[in-house]
N, C-alpha and C positions, 0 to 999 in steps of 0.2 A: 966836356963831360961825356964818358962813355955810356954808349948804350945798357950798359948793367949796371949802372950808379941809378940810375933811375929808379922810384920804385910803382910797383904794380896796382892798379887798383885790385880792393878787396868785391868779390863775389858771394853774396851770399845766394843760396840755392833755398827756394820754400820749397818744402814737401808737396806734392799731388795731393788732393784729399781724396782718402781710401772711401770706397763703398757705402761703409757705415755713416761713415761721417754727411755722406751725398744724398743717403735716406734721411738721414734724423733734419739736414736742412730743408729737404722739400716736405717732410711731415709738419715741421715747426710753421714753412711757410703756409702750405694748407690751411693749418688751426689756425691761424693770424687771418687769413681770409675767410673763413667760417664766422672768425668773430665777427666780424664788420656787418656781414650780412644780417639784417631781420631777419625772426622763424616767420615763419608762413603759419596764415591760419589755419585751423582744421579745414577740410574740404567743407561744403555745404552741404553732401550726401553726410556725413557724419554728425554736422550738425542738428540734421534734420533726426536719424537714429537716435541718436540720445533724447532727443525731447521724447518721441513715439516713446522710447521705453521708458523716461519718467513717467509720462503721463498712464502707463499702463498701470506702473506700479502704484500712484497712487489711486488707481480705480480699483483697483483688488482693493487696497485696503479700505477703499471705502463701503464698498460691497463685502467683508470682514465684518465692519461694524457694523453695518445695519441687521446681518447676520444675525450677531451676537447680540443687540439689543432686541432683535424681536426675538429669539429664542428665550431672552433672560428676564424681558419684561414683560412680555404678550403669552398670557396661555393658548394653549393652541388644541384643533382636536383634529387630529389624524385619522385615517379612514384606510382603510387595510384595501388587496384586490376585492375583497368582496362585500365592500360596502360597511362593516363594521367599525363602528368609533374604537380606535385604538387608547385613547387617551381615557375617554369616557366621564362617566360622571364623578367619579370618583377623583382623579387627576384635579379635575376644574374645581373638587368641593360643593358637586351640586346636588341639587335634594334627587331624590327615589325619585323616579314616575309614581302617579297615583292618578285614575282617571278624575280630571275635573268638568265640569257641566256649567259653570257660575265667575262672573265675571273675576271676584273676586277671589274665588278660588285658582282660578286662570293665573292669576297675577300673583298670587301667593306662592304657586307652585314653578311658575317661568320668569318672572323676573332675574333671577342672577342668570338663568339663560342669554337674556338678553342681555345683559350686560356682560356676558361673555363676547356674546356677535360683536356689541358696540366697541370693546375694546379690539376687535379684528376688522372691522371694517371701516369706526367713523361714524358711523351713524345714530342717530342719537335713541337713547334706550325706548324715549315715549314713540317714536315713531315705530322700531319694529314692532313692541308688545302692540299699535294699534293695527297692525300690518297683518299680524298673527291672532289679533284677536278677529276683524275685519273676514280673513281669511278661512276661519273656521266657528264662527257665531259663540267665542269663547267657551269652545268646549273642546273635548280633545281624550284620548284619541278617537280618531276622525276616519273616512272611508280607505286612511292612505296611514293609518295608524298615527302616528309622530313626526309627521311631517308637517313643519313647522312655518313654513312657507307655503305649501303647495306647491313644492319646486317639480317640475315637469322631469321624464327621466332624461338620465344622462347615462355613458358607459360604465358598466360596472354594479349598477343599482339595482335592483328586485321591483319591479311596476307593477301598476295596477290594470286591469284592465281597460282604463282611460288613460294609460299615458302618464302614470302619476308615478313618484319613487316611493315608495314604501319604508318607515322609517318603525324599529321594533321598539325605540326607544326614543326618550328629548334629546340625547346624548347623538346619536348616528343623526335625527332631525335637526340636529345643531350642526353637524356635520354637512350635512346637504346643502343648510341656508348658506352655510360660507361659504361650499362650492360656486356656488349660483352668484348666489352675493358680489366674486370678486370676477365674476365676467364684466367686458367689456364695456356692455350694455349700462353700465348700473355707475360709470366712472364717476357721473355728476352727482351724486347724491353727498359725496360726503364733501367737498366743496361746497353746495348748496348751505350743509349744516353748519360747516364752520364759518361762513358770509352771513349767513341770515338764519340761523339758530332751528330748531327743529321745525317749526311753521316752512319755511323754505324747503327742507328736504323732504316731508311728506310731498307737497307739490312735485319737489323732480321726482320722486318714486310713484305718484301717481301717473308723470307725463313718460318713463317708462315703458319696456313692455312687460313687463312684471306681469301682472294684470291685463287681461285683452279688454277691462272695461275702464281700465285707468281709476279704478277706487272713486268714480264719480257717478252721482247719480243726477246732474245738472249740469255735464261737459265742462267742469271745474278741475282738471286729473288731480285726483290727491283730496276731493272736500270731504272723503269719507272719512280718509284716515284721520284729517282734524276733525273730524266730529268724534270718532271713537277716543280720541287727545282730549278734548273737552269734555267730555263725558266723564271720564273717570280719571281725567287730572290725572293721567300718564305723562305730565310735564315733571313730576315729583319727584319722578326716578330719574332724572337726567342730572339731579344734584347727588 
């Protein structure tokens, strides 16, 4: 048999893979290792951000609401730089001044006063009327006009030559008692009332410094203000 009878093996040649072709395998391989892996969690600084600002958000809205309910439920009386009840008597619905001398005239003309305070402070209505009655021997206006506490001065207020704020009207004297009222000083009282009913909170407002004699005349703080309570059944207006 000669050398050219024979026949040749067949050659097939495969193409090089072009460029393209060299990306799209190593992108595909990538994304195939990507899968496999787990994500990672957030970091712990980022965990920690996101609470901070939930938590922010829902303190605005909670300070929002108490906002809006005290503005929407609570009458209020505003006091200008110069000491003037902005709101006044009018706003709250409340009677004219007219000077009273007589217990019951006291009470006839200041009651819904108090019951304005009671509604800003907590405190129960038979304690301030005995507070304010105590405070000026039911009669009024007084050496400090309308000043309904006796609230000592503060910035802003017109005084007396003792030290006293001067009030032209119930309205601005309504004004000053809330000033005073929502100091520091005074935090226990309406706790007191709503524990142990107004008997309780007369006692914290005599133990107080309200008063430099504490409303006792038997080191009792507060046995005045239940007697002027008793007295004239200032328990009546707390319903």
């Amino acid at each position: 048999m000669s050398d050219t009878s024979r026949q040749q093996p067949r050659i097939t040649l495969i193409p090089a893979p072009t460029d393209t072709g060299k990306r799209l395998a190593i992108k595909l391989a990538e994304q195939a290792q990507a899968a496999q892996q787990p994500r990672k969690p957030w970091p712990w600084v980022a965990r920690i951000a996101m609470t901070l600002f939930l938590m922010l958000c829902l303190q605005c809205s909670l300070i929002f609401a108490a906002q809006w309910i005290n503005a929407t439920l609570t009458p209020t009386v505003a006091l200008n730089a110069n000491g003037q009840a902005l709101a006044g008597a009018q706003a709250l619905n409340l009677p004219a001044p007219q000077p009273v001398s007589s217990a019951p005239d006291f009470l006839r003309l200041l009651v819904p006063y108090a019951r304005a305070a009671s509604q800003q402070t907590g405190w129960p209505v038979s304690v301030i009327l005995a507070q304010w009655g105590q405070e000026h021997g039911w009669q009024l206006p007084d050496f400090d006009g309308w000043n309904l506490g006796n609230e000592k001065a503060y910035a802003g207020q017109p005084i007396t030559n003792s030290g006293f704020c001067i009030a032209a009207n119930p309205a601005i004297g309504l004004a000053q008692y809330l000033h005073v009222a929502a100091l520091p000083y005074y935090d226990a009282i309406a706790p007191a009332a709503r524990l142990g009913g107004p008997d309780a909170a007369a006692r914290a407002l005599g133990a107080s410094p309200w008063d430099a004699g504490h409303y006792t005349h038997d080191n009792n703080p507060g046995d005045d203000l239940l007697s002027q309570m008793r007295a004239y059944n200032l328990y009546q207006y707390d319903h």
